[in-house]
N, C-alpha and C positions, 0 to 999 in steps of 0.2 A: 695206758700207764705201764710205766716197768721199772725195775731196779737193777739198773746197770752195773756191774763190778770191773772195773777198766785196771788192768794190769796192777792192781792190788800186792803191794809188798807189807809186811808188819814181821817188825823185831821188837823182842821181846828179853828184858836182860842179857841180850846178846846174842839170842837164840833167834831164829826166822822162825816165826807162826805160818805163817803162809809167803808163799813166792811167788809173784806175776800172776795172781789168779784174774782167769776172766771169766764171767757170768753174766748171763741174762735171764731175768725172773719175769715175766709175763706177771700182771695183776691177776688173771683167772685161773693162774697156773698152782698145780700144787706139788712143791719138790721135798723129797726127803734128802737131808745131806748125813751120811754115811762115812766113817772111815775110825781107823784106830786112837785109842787116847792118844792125846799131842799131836793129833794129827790137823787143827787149827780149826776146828769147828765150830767153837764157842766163840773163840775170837773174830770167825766171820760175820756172825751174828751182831755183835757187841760193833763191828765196823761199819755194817750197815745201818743202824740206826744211830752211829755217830759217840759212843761211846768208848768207842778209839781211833784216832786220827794215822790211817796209812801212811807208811815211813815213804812211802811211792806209788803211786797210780791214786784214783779215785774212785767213790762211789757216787752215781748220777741218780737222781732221782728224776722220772720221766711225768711231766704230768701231774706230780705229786709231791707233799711236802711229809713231814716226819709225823703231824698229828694223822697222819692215816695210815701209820703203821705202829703195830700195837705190841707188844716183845713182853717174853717172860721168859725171865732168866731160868738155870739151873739149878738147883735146889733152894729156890727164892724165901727169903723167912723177912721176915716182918719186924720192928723195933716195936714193942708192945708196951716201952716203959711210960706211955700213956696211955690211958682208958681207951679203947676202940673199940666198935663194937664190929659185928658181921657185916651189918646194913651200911655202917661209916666207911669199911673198907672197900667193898665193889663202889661203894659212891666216890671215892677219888678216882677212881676211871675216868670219870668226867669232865678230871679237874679243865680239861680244853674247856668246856664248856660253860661252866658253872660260875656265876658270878656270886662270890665268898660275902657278898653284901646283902643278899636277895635267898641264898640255898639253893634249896632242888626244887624246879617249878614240879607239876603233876604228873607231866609227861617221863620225867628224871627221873622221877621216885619207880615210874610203874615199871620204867627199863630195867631199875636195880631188882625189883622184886620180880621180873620174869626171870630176867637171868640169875637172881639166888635160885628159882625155881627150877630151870633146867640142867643145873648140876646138883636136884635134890637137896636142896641147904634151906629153904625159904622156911622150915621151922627154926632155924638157929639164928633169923636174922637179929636180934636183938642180945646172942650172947657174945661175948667177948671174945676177940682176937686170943687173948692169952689163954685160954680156955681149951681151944680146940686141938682134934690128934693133930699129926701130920697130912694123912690123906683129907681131912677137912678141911684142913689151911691151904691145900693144892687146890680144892675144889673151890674157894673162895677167892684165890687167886683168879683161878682160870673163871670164873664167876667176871673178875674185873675186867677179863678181857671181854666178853663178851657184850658188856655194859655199851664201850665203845662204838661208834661207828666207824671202823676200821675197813682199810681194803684189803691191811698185809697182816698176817699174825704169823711172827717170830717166834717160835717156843726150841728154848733146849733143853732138850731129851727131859719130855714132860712126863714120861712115864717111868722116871726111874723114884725106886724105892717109893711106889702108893701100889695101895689098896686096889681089892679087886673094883668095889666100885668107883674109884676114881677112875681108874682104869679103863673103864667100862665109857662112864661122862666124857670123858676123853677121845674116844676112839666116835663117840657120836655127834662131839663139834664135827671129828675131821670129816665127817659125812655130810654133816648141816653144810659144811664150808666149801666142800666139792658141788653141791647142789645148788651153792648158791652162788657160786664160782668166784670164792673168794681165793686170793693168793694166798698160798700156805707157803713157809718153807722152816722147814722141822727138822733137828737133830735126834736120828733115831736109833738103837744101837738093834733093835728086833726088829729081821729079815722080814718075819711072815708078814707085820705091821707094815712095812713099806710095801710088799707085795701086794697088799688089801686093798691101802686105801692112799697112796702115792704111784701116779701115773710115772712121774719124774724123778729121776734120784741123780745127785749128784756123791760120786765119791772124791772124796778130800785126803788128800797125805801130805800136807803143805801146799804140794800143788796137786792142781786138780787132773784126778786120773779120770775121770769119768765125768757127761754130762749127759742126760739122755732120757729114753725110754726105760723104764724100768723093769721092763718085759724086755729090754734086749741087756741086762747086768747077769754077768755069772759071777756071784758073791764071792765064791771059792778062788778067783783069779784075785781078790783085792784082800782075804782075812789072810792078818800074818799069823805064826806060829804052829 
């Protein structure tokens, strides 16, 4: 399985997001994408999974289709102007799976409550969406990912603006996910964080300066100002 990026162009209000990028994502691979705001990084995300359609080139999915890869946006928030509960939220993970006639067989339900449990949530499963801080509604989010059976997890820049323990939940998928050798590819803006626990980085400034080892990136050649 891979995620091909085949000469990839996106304009944007007239602006170029990204120019001729080309990329290869291995499924077992884990890459941090790196570079300056506007530098087209959310928009590669958002192109990958089909969410915007390149003005030129394509994205190939190798082996695989779109319900096996799993994306959490940027500072993702929730429409709450209906009742939801914690439990209801990880449960539309699912929705691939779930026939809305029948619910959640045993198997569903016990997915939803390990994975409340592993990002520490499984005493809030029964409170309300509307309820919760910010670092808890990250944590419930990232809860839905993990519901899935996914190969590829999509996140951008999931650590900005939470809490130490989100923070924390966080940084122990991306550990569960290299062991389990799941494809990562993450928008990350902290250096040390890619050092830790991204083998691979790509750096992005429209086009791609950088694809690689992450032990062979000297950060200092790519930060402006």
């Amino acid at each position: 399985m891979a995620i091909i990026v085949n000469d990839v162009t996106v304009k944007y209000k007239n602006k170029i997001s990204l120019e001729h990028v080309n990329l290869v994502f291995e499924n077992n691979e884990q890459w941090a994408v790196y570079g300056p705001n506007g530098a087209g990084k959310s928009t590669l995300l958002k192109t990958i999974i089909g969410l915007i359609n390149p003005d030129s080139g394509q994205v190939d999915l190798v082996n695989l289709d779109q319900s096996q890869i799993t994306y959490l946006a940027q500072n993702s928030t929730v429409n709450v102007a209906e009742p939801l509960s914690v439990f209801e939220l990880v449960a539309l993970g699912l929705w691939y799976e779930i026939s809305f006639y029948k619910g959640l067989n045993v198997e569903q339900k016990e997915r939803v409550c390990t994975a409340l449990s592993q990002v520490g949530l499984i005493d809030l499963a029964d409170k309300q969406v509307s309820e919760l801080s910010r670092g808890q509604l990250q944590r419930v989010l990232f809860a839905r990912l993990l519901v899935q059976k996914a190969d590829y997890f999509l996140l951008d820049e999931p650590f900005n603006a939470v809490d130490y323990d989100t923070t924390i939940q966080l940084l122990d998928f991306l550990s569960q996910a290299k062991a389990n050798q799941k494809g990562l590819i993450v928008v990350v803006h902290d250096q040390e964080i890619i050092q830790e626990y991204f083998p691979n980085t790509v750096i992005l400034d429209v086009n791609v300066r950088y694809q690689g080892p992450t032990s062979l990136v000297d950060f200092k050649l790519f930060d402006k100002g």
